[in-house]
N, CA, C and O atoms as a GROMACS GRO file, in nm:
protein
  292
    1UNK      N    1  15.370   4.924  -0.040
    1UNK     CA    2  15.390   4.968   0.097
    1UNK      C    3  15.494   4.877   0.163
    1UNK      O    4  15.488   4.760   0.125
    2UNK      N    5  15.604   4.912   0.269
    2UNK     CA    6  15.705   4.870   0.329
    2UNK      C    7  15.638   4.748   0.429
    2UNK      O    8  15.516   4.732   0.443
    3UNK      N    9  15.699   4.701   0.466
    3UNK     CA   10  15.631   4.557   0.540
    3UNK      C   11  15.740   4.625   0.636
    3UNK      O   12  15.835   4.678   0.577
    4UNK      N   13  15.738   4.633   0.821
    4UNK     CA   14  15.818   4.639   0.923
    4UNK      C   15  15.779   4.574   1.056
    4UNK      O   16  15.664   4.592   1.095
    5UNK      N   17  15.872   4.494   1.138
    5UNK     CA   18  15.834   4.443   1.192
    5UNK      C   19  15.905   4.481   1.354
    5UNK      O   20  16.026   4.460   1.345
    6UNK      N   21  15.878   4.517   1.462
    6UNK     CA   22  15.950   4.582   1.556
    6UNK      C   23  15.954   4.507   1.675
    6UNK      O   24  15.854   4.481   1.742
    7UNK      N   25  16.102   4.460   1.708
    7UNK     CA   26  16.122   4.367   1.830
    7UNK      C   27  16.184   4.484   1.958
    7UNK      O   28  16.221   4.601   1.950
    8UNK      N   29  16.175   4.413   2.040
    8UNK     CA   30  16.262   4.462   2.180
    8UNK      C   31  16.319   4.379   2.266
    8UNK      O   32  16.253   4.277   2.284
    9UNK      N   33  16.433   4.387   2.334
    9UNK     CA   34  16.439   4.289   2.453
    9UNK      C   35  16.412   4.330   2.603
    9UNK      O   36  16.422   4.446   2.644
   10UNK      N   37  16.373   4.211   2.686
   10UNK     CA   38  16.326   4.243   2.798
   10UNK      C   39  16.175   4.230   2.760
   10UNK      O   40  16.139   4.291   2.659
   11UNK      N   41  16.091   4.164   2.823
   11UNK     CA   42  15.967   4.200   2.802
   11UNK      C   43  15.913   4.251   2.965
   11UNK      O   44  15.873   4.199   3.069
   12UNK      N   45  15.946   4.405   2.900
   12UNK     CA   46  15.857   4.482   3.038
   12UNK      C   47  15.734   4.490   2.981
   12UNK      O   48  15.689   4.472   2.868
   13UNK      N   49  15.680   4.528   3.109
   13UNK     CA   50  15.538   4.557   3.112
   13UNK      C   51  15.449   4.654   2.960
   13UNK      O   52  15.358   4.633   2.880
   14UNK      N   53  15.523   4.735   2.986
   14UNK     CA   54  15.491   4.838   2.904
   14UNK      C   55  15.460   4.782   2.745
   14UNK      O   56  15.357   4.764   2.679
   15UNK      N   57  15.613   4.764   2.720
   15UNK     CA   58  15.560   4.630   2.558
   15UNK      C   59  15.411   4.566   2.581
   15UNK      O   60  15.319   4.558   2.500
   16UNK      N   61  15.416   4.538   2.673
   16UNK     CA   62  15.281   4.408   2.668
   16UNK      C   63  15.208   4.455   2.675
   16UNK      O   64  15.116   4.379   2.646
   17UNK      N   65  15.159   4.585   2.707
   17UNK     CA   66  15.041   4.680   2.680
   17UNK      C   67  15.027   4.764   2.612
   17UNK      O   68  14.924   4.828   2.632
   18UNK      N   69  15.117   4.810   2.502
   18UNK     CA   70  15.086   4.930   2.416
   18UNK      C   71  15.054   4.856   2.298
   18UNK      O   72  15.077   4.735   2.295
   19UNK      N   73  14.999   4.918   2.194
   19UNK     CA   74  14.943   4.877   2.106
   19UNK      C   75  14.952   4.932   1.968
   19UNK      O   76  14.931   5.047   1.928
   20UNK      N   77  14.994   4.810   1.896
   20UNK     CA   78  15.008   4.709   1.884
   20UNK      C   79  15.131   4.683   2.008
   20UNK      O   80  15.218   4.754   2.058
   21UNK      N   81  15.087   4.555   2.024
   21UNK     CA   82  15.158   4.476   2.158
   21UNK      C   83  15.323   4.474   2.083
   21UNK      O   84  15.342   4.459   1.962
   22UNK      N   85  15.399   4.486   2.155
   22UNK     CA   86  15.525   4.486   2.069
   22UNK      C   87  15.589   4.362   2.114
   22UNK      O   88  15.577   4.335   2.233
   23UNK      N   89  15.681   4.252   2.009
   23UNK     CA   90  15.751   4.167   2.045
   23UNK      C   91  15.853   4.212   2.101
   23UNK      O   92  15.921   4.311   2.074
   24UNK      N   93  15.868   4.084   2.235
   24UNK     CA   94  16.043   4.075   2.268
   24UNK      C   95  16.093   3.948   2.299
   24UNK      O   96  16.012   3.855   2.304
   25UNK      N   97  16.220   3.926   2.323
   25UNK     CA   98  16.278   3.887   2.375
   25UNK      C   99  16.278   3.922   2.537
   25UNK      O  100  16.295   4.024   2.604
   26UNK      N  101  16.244   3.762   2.568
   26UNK     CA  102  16.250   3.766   2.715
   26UNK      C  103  16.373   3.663   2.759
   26UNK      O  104  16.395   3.544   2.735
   27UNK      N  105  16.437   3.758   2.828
   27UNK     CA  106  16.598   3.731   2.906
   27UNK      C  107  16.575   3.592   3.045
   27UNK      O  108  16.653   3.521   3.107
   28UNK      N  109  16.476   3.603   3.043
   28UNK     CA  110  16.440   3.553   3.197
   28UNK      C  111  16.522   3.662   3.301
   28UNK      O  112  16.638   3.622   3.308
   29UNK      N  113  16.506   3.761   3.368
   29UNK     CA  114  16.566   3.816   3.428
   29UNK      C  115  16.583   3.795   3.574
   29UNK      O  116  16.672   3.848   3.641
   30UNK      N  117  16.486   3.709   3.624
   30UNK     CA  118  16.478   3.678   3.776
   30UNK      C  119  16.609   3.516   3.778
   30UNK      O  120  16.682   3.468   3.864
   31UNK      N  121  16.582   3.485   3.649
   31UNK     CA  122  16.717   3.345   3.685
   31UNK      C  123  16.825   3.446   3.671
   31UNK      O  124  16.886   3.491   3.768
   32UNK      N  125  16.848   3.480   3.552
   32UNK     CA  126  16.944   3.585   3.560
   32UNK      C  127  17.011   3.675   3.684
   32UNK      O  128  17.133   3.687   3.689
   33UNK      N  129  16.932   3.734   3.775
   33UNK     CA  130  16.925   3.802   3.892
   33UNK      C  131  17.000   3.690   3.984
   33UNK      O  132  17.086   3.728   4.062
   34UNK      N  133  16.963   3.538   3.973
   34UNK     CA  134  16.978   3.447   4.110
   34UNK      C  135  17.091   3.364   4.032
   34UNK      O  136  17.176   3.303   4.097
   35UNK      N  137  17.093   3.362   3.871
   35UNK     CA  138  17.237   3.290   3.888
   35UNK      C  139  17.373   3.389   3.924
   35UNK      O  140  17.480   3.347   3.969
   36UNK      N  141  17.343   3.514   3.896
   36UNK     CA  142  17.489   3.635   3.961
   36UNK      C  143  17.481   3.607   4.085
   36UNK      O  144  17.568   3.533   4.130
   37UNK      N  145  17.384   3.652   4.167
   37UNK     CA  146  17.385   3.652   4.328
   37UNK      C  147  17.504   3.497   4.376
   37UNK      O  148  17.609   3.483   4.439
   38UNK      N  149  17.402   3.403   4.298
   38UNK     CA  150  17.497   3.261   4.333
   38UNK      C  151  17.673   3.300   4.314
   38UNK      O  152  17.762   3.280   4.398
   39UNK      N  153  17.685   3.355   4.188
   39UNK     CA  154  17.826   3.358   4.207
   39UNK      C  155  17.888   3.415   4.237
   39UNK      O  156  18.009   3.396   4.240
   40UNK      N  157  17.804   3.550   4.287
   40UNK     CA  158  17.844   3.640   4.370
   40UNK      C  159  17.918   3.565   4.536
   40UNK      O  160  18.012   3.600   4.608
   41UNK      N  161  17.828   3.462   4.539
   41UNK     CA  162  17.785   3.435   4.673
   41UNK      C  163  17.968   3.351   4.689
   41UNK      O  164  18.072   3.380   4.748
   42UNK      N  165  17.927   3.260   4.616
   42UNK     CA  166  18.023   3.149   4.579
   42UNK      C  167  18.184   3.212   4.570
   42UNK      O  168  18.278   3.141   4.604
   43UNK      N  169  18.205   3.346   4.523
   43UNK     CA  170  18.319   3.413   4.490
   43UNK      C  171  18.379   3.460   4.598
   43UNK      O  172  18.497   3.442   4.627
   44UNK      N  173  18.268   3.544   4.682
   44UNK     CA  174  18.301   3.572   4.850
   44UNK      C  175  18.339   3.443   4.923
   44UNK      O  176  18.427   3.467   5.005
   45UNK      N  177  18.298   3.296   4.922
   45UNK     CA  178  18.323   3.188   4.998
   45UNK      C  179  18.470   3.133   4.907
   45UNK      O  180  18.530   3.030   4.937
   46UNK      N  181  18.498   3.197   4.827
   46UNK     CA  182  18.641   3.152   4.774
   46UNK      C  183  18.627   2.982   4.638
   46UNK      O  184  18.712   2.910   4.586
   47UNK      N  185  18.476   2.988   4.632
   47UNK     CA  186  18.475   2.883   4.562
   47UNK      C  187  18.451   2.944   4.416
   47UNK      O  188  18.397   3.054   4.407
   48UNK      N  189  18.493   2.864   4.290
   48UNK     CA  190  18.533   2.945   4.173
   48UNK      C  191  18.431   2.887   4.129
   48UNK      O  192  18.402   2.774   4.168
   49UNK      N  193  18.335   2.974   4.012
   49UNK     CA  194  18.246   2.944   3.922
   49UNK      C  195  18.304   2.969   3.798
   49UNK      O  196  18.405   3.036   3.772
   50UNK      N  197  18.197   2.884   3.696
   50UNK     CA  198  18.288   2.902   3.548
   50UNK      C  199  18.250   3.096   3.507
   50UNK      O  200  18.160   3.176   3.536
   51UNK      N  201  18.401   3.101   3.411
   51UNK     CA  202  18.360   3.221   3.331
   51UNK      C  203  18.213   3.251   3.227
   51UNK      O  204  18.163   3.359   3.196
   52UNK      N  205  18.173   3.124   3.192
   52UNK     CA  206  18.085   3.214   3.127
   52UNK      C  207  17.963   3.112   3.157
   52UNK      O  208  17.996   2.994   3.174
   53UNK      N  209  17.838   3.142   3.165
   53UNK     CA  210  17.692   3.124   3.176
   53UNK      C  211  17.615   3.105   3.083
   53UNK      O  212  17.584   3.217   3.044
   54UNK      N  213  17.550   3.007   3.004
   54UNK     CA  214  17.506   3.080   2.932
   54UNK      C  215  17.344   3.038   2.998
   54UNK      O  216  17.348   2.920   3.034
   55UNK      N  217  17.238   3.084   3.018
   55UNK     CA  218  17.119   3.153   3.003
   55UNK      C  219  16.979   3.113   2.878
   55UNK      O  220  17.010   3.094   2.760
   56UNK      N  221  16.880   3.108   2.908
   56UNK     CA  222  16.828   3.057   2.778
   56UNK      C  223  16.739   3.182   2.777
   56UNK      O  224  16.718   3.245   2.881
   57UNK      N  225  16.672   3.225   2.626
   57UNK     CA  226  16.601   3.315   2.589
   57UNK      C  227  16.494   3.300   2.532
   57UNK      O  228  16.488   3.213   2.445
   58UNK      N  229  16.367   3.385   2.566
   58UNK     CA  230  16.257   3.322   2.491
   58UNK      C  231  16.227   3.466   2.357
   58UNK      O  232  16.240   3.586   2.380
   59UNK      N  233  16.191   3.410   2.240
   59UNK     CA  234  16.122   3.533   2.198
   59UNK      C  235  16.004   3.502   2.192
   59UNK      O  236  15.971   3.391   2.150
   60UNK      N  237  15.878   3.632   2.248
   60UNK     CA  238  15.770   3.598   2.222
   60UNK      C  239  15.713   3.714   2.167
   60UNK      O  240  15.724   3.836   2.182
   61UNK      N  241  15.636   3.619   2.085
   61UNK     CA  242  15.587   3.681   1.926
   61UNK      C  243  15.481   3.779   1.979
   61UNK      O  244  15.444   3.738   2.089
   62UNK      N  245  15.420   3.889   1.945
   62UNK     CA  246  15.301   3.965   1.968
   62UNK      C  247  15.253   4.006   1.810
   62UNK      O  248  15.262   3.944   1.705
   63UNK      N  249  15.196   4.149   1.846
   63UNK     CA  250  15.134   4.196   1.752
   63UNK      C  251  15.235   4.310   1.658
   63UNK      O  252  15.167   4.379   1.582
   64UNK      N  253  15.361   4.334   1.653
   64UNK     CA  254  15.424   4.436   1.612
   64UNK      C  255  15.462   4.350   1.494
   64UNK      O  256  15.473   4.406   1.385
   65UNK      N  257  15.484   4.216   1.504
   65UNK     CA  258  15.503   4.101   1.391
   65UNK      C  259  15.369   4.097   1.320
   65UNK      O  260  15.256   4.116   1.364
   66UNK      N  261  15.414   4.066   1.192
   66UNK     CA  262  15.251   4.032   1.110
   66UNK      C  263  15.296   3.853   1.086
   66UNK      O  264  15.398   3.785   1.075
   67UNK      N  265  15.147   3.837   1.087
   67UNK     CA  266  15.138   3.679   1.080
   67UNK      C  267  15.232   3.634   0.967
   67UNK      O  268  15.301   3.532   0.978
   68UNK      N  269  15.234   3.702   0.875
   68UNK     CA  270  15.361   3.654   0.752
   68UNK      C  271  15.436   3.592   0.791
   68UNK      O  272  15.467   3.474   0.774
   69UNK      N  273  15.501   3.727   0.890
   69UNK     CA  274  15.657   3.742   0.934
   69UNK      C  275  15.656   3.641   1.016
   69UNK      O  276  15.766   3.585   1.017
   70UNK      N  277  15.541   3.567   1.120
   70UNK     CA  278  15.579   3.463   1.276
   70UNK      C  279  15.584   3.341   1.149
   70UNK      O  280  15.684   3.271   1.166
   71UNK      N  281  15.505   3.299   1.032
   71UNK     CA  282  15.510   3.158   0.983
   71UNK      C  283  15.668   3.173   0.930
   71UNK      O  284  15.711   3.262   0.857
   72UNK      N  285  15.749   3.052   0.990
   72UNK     CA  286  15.885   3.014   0.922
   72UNK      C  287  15.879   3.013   0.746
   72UNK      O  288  15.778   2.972   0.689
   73UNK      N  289  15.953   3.044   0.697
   73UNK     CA  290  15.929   3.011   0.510
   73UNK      C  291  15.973   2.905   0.459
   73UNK      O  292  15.958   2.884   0.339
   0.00000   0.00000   0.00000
């Protein structure tokens, strides 16, 4: 039998309640949301932010992973 393991990003709601619970990747989307606004903000006041951002990501493991698959090899 095939072994499959099913990720997503964003962890909405919905992932976290269907079942099996499905993994994702979580973006942080509310820093995300407040570091644009900032440079939104900053761009209108004429002050320059860098080109690129980078952001940190979490993946969190659920039930769509089998325990195999979460232990590193």
């Amino acid at each position: 039998m095939a072994k499959m393991a099913f990720t997503a990003s964003h962890g909405v709601r919905m992932l976290r309640e269907s079942n099996p619970q499905i993994t994702t990747v979580d973006q942080h989307m509310e820093m995300r949301g407040k570091v644009m606004a900032d440079i939104v903000i900053k761009k209108i006041h004429g002050i320059d932010s860098p080109r690129t951002v980078m952001l940190p990501t979490e993946l969190v493991v659920r039930q769509s992973v089998s325990q195999e698959q979460r232990e590193p090899s």
